[in-house]
Backbone and ligand atoms as CSV (ligand in chain L), in Angstrom:
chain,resi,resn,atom,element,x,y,z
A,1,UNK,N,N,-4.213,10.043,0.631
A,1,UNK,CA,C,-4.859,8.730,0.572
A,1,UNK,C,C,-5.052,8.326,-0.879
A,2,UNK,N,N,-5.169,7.073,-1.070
A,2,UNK,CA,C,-5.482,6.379,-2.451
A,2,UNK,C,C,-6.436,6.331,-2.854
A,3,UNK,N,N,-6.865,5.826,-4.255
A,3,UNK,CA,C,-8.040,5.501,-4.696
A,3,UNK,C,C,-8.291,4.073,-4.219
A,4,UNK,N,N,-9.873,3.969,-3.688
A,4,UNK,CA,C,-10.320,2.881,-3.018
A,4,UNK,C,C,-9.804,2.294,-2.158
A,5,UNK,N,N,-8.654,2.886,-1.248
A,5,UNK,CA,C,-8.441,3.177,0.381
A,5,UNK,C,C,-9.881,3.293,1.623
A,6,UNK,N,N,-10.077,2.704,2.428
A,6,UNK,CA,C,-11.456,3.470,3.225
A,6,UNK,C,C,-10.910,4.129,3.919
A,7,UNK,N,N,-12.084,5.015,4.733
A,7,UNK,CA,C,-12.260,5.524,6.278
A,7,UNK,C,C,-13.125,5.209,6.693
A,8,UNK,N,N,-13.068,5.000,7.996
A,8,UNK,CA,C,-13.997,4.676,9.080
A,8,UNK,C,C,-14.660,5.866,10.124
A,9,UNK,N,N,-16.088,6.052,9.987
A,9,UNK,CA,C,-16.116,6.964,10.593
A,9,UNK,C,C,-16.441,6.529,12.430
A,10,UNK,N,N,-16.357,7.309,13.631
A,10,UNK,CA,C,-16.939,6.669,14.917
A,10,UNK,C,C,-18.044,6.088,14.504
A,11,UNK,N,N,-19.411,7.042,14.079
A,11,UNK,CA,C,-20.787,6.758,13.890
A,11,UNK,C,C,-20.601,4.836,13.354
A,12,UNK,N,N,-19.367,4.690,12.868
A,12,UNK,CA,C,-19.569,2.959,12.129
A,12,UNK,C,C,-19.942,2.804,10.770
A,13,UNK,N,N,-20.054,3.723,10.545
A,13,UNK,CA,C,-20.281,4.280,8.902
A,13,UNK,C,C,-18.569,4.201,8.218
A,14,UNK,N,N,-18.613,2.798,7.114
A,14,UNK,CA,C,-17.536,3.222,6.260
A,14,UNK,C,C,-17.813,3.804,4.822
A,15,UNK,N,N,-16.443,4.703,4.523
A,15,UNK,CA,C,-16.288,4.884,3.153
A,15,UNK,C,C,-15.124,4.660,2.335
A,16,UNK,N,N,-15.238,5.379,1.162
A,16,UNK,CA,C,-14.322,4.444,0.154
A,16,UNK,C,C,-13.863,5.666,-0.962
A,17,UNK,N,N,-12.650,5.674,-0.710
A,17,UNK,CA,C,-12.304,6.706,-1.891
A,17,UNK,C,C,-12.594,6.093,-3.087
A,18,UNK,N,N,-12.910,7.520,-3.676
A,18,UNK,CA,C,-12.735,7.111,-5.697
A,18,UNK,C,C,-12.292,8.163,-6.442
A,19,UNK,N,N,-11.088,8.584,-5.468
A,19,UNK,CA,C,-9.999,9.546,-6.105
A,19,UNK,C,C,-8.483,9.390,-5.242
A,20,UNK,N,N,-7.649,10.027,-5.618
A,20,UNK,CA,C,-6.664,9.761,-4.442
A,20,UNK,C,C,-6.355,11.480,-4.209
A,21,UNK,N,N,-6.058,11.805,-3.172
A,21,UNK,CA,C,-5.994,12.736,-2.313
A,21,UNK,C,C,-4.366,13.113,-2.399
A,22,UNK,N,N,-4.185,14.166,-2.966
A,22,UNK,CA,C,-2.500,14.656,-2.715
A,22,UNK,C,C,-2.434,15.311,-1.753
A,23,UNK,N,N,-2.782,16.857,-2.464
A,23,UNK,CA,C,-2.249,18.085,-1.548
A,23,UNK,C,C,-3.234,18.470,-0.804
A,24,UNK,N,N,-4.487,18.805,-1.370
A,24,UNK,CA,C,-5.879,19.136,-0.721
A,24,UNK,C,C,-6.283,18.030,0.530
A,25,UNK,N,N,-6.782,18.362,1.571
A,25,UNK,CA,C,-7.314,17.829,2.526
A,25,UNK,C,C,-6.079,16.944,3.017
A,26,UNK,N,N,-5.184,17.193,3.876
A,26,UNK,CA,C,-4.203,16.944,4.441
A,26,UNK,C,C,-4.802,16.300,5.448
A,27,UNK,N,N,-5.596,16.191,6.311
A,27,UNK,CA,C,-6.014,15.603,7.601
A,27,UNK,C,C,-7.715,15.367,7.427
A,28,UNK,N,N,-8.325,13.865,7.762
A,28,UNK,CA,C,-9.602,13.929,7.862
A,28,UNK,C,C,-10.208,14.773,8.809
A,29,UNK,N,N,-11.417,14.582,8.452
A,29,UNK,CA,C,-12.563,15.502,9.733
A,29,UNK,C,C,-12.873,14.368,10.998
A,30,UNK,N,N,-12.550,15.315,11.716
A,30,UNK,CA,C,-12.674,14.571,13.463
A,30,UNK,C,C,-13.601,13.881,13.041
A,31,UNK,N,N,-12.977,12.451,14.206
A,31,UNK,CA,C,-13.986,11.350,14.477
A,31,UNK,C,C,-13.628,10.206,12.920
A,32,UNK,N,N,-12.635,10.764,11.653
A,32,UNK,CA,C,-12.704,9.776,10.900
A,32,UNK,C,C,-11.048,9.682,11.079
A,33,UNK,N,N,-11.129,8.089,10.843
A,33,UNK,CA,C,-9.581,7.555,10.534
A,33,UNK,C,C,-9.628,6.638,9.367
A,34,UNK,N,N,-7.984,6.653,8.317
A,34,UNK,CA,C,-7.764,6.102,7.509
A,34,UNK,C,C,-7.843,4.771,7.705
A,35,UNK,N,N,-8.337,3.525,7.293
A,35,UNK,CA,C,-8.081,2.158,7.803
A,35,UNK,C,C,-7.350,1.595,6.936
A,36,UNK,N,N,-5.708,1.045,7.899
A,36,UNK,CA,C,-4.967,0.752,6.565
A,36,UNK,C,C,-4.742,-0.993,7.120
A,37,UNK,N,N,-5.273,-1.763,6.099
A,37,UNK,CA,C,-5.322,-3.000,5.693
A,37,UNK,C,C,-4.635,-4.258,6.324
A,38,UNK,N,N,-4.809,-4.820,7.262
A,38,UNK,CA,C,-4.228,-6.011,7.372
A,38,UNK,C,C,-3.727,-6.930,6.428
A,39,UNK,N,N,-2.682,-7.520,6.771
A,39,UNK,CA,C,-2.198,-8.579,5.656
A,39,UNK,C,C,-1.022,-9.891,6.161
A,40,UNK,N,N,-1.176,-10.222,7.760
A,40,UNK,CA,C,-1.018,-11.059,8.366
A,40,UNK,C,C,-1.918,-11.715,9.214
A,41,UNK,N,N,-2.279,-13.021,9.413
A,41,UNK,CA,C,-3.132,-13.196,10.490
A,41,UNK,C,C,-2.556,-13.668,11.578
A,42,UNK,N,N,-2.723,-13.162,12.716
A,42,UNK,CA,C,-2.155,-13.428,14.151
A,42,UNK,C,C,-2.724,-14.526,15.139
A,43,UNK,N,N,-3.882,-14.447,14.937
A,43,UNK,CA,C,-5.010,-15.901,15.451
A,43,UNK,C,C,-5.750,-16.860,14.659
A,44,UNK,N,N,-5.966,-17.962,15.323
A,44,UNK,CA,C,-6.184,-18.998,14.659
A,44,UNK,C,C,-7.463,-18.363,13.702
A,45,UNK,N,N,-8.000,-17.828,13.288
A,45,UNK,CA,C,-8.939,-17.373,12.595
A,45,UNK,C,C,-8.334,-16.587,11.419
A,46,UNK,N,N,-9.325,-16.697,10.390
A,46,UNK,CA,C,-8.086,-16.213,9.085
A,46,UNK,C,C,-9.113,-15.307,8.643
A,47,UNK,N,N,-8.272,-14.301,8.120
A,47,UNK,CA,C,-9.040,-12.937,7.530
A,47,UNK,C,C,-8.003,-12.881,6.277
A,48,UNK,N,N,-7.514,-12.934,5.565
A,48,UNK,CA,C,-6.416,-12.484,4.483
A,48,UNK,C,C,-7.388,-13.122,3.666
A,49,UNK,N,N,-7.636,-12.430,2.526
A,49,UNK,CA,C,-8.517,-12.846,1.497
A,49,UNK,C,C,-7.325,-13.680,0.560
A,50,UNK,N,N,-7.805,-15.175,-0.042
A,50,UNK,CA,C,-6.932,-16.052,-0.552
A,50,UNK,C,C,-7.215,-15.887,-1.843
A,51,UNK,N,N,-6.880,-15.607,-3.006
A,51,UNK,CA,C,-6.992,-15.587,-4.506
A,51,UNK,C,C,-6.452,-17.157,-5.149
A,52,UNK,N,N,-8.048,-17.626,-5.891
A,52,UNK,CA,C,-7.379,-18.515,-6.896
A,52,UNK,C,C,-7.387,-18.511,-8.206
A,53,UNK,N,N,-6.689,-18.389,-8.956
A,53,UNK,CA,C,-6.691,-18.065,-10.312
A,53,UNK,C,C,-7.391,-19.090,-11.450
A,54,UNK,N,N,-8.860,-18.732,-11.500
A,54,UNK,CA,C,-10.055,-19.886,-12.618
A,54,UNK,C,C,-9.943,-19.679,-13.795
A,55,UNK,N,N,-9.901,-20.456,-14.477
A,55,UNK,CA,C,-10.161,-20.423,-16.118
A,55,UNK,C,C,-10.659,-18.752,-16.778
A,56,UNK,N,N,-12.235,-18.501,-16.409
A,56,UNK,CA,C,-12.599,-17.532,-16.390
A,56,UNK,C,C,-12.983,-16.050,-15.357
A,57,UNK,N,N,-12.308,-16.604,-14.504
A,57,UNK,CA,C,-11.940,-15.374,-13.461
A,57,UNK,C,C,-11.069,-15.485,-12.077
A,58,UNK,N,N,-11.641,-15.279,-10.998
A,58,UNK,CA,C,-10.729,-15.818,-9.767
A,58,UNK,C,C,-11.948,-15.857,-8.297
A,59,UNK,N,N,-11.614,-16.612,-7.765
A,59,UNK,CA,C,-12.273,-17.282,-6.399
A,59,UNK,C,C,-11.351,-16.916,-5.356
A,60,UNK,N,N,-12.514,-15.745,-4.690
A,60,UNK,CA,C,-11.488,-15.295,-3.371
A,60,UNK,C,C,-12.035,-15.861,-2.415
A,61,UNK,N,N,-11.755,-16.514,-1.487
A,61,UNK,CA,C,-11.835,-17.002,0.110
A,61,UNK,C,C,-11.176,-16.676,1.447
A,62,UNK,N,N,-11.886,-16.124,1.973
A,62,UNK,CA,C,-11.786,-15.546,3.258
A,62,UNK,C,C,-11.719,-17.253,4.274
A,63,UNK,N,N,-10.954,-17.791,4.960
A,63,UNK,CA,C,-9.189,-17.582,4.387
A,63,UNK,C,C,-9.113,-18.655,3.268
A,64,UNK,N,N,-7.376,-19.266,3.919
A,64,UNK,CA,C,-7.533,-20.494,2.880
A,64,UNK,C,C,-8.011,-21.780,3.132
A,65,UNK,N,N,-7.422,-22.149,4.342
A,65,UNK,CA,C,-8.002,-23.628,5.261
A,65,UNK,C,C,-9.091,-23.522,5.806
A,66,UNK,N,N,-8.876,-22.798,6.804
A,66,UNK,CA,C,-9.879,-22.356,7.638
A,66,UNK,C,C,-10.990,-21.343,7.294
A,67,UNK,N,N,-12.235,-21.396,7.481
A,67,UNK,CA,C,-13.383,-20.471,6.612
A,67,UNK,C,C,-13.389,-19.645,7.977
A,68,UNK,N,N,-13.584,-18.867,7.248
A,68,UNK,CA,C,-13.925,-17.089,8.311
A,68,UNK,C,C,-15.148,-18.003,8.847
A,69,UNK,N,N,-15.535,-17.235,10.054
A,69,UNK,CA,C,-17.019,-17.859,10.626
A,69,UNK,C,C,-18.376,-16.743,9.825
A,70,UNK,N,N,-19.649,-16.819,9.485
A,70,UNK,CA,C,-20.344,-16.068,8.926
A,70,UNK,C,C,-21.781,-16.192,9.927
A,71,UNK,N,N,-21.460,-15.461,11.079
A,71,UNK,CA,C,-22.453,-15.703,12.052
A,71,UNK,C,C,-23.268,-14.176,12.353
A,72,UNK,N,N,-24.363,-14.181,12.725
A,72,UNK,CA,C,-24.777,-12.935,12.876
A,72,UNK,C,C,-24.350,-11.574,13.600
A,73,UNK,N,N,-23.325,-12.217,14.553
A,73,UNK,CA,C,-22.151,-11.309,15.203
A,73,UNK,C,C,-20.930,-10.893,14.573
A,74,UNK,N,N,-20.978,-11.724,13.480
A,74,UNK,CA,C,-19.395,-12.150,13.241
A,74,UNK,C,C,-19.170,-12.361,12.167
A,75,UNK,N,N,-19.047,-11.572,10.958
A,75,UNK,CA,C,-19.109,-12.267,9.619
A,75,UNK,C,C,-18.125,-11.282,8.640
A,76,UNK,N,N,-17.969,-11.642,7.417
A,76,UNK,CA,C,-17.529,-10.902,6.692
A,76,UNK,C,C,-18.477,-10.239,5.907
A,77,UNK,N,N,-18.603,-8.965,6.034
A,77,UNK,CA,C,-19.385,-8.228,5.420
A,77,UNK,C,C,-19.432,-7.579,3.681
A,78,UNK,N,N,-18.377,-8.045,2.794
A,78,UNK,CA,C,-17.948,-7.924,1.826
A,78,UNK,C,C,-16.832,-8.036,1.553
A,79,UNK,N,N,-16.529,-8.661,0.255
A,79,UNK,CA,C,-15.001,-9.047,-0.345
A,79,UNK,C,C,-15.125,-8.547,-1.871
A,80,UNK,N,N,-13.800,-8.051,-2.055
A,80,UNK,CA,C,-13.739,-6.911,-3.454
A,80,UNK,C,C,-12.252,-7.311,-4.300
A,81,UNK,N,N,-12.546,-7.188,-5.200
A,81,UNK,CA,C,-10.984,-7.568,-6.154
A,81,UNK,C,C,-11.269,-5.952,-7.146
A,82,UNK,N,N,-9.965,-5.831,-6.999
A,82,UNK,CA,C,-9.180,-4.585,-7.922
A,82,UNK,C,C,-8.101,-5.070,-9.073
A,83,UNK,N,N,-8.950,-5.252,-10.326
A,83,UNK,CA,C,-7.626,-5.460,-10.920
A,83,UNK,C,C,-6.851,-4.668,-11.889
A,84,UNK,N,N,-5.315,-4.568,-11.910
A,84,UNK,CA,C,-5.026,-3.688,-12.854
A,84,UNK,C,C,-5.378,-2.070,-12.158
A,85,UNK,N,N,-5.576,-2.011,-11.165
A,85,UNK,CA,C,-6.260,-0.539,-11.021
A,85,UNK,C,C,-7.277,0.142,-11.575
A,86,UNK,N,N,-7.769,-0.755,-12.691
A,86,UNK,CA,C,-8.795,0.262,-13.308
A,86,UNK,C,C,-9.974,-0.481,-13.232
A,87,UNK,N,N,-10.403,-1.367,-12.593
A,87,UNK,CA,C,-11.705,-2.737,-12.348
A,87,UNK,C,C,-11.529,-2.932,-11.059
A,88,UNK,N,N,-13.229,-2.361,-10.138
A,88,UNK,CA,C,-13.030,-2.644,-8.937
A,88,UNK,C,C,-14.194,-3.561,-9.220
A,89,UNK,N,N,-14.390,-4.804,-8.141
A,89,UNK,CA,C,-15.518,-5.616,-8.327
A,89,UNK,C,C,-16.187,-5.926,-6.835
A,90,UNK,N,N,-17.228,-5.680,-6.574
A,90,UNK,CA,C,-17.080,-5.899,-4.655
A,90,UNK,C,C,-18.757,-6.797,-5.232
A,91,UNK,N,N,-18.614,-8.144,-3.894
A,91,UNK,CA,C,-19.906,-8.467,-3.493
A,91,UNK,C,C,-20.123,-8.183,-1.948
A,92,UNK,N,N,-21.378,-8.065,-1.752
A,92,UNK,CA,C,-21.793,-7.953,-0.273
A,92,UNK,C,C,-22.191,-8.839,0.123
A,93,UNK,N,N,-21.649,-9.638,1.635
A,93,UNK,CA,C,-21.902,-10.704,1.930
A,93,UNK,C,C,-23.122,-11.016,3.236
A,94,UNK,N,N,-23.790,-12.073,3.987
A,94,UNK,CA,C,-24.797,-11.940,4.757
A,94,UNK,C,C,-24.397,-13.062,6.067
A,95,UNK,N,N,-25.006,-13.214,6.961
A,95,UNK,CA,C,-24.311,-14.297,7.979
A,95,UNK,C,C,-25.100,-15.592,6.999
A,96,UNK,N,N,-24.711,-16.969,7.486
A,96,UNK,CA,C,-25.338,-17.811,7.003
A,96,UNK,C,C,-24.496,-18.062,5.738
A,97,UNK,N,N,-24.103,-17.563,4.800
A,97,UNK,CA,C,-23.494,-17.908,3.467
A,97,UNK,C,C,-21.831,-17.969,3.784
A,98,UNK,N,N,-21.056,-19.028,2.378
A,98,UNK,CA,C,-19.968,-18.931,2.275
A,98,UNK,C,C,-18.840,-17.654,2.280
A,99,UNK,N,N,-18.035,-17.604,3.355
A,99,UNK,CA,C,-16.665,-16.545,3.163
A,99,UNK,C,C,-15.928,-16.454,1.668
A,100,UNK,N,N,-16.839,-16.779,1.089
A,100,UNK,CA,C,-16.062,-16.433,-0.717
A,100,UNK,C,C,-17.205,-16.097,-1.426
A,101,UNK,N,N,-15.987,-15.553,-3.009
A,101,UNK,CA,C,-17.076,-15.015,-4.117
A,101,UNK,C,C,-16.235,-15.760,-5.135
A,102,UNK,N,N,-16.778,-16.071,-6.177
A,102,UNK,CA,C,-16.235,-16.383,-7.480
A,102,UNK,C,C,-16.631,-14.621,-8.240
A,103,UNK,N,N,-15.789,-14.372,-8.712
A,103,UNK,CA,C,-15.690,-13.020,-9.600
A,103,UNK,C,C,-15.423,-13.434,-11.219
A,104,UNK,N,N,-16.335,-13.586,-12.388
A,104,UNK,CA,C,-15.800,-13.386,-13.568
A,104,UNK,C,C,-15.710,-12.995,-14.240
A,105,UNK,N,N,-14.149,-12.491,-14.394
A,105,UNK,CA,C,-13.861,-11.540,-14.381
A,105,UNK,C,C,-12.863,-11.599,-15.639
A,106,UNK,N,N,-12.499,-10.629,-16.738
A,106,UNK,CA,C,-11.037,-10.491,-17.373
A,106,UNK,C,C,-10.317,-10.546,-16.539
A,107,UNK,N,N,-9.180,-11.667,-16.368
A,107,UNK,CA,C,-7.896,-11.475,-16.185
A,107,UNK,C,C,-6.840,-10.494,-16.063
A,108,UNK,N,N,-6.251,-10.257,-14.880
A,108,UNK,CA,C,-5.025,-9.044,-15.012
A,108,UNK,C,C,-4.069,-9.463,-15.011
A,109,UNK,N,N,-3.215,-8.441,-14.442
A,109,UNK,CA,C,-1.912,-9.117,-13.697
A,109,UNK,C,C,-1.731,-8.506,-12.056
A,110,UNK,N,N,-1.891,-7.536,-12.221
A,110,UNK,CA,C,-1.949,-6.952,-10.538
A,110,UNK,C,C,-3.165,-7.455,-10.239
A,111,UNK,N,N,-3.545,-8.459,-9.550
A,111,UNK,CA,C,-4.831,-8.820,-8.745
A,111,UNK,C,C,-5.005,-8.756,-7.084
A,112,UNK,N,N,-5.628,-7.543,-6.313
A,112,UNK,CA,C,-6.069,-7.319,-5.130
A,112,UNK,C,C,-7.028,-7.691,-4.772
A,113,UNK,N,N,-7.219,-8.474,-3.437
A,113,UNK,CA,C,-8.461,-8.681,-3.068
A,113,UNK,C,C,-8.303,-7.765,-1.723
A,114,UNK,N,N,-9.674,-7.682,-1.038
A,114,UNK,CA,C,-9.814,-7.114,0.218
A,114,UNK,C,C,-11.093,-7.522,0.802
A,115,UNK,N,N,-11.441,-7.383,2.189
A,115,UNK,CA,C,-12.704,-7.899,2.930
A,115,UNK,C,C,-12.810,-7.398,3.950
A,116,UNK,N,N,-13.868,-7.009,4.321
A,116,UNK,CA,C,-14.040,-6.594,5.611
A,116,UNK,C,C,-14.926,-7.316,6.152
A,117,UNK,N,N,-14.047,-7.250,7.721
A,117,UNK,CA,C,-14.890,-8.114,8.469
A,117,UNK,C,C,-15.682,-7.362,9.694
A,118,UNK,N,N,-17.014,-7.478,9.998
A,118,UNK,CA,C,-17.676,-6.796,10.677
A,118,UNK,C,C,-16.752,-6.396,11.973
A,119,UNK,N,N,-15.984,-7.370,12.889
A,119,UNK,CA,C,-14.986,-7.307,14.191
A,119,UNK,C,C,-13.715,-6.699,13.654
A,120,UNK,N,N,-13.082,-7.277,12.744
A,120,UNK,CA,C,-11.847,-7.451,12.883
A,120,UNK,C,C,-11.568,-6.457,11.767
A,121,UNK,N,N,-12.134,-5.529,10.798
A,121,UNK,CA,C,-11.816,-4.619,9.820
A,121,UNK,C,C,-11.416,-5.139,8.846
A,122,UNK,N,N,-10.495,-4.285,8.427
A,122,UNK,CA,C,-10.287,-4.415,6.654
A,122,UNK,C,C,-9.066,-5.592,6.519
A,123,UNK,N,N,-9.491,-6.206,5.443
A,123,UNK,CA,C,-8.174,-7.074,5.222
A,123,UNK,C,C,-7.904,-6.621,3.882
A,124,UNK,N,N,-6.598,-7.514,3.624
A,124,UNK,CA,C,-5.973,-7.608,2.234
A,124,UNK,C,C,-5.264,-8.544,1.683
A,125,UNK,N,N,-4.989,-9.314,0.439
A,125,UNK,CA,C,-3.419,-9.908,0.116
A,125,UNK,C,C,-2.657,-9.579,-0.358
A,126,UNK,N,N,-2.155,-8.259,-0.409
A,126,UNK,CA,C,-1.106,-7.559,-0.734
A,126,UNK,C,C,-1.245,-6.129,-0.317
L,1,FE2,FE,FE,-13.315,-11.673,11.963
């Protein structure tokens, strides 16, 4: 596994690497699975975190047209940009507020966003 890859455990408890995993630990411990990232949306509802590139940083939105819903059942629970690999930036989000963050941030060139959504799991745009 990668650096800043999650797992999901049953209990509903996620985590978050901050190393990447070669040879050691070949298989998680029962009950956890790797969650690997969406990056199409299939229903009218949009999860792909949208990157826009600002003067002084970038504005991610969960999606692009259409706003994720942010309801107490149903929301996005945080959105994170990685840039360059070496700058992770995450806000935590609440029901009631906007499906975006403005991040400002230095400029990269590899720019990742990701989000998770309480239903629908992890997203990505790339
Ligand atoms: Fe969702």
């Amino acid at each position: 596994m990668e650096r800043n890859s999650f797992i999901k455990c049953k209990c509903g408890a996620l985590l978050q690497m901050v190393s990447d995993i070669k040879e050691c630990c070949p298989t998680l411990p029962e009950g956890m699975e790797a969650l690997v990232p969406k990056v199409e949306d299939a229903t009218t509802e949009k999860h792909v975190p949208y990157v826009e590139e600002k003067e002084n940083g970038y504005l991610v939105k969960v999606g692009k047209e259409a706003k994720h819903p942010m309801l107490d059942a149903h929301y996005i629970e945080f959105i994170e940009l990685e840039i360059d690999g070496e700058f992770l930036y995450r806000k935590y989000l609440k029901p009631g507020v906007e499906p975006e963050v403005f991040f400002e941030v230095p400029k990269g060139k590899e720019v990742v966003a990701r989000e998770y959504c309480n239903i629908h799991g992890l997203w990505t745009n790339k």
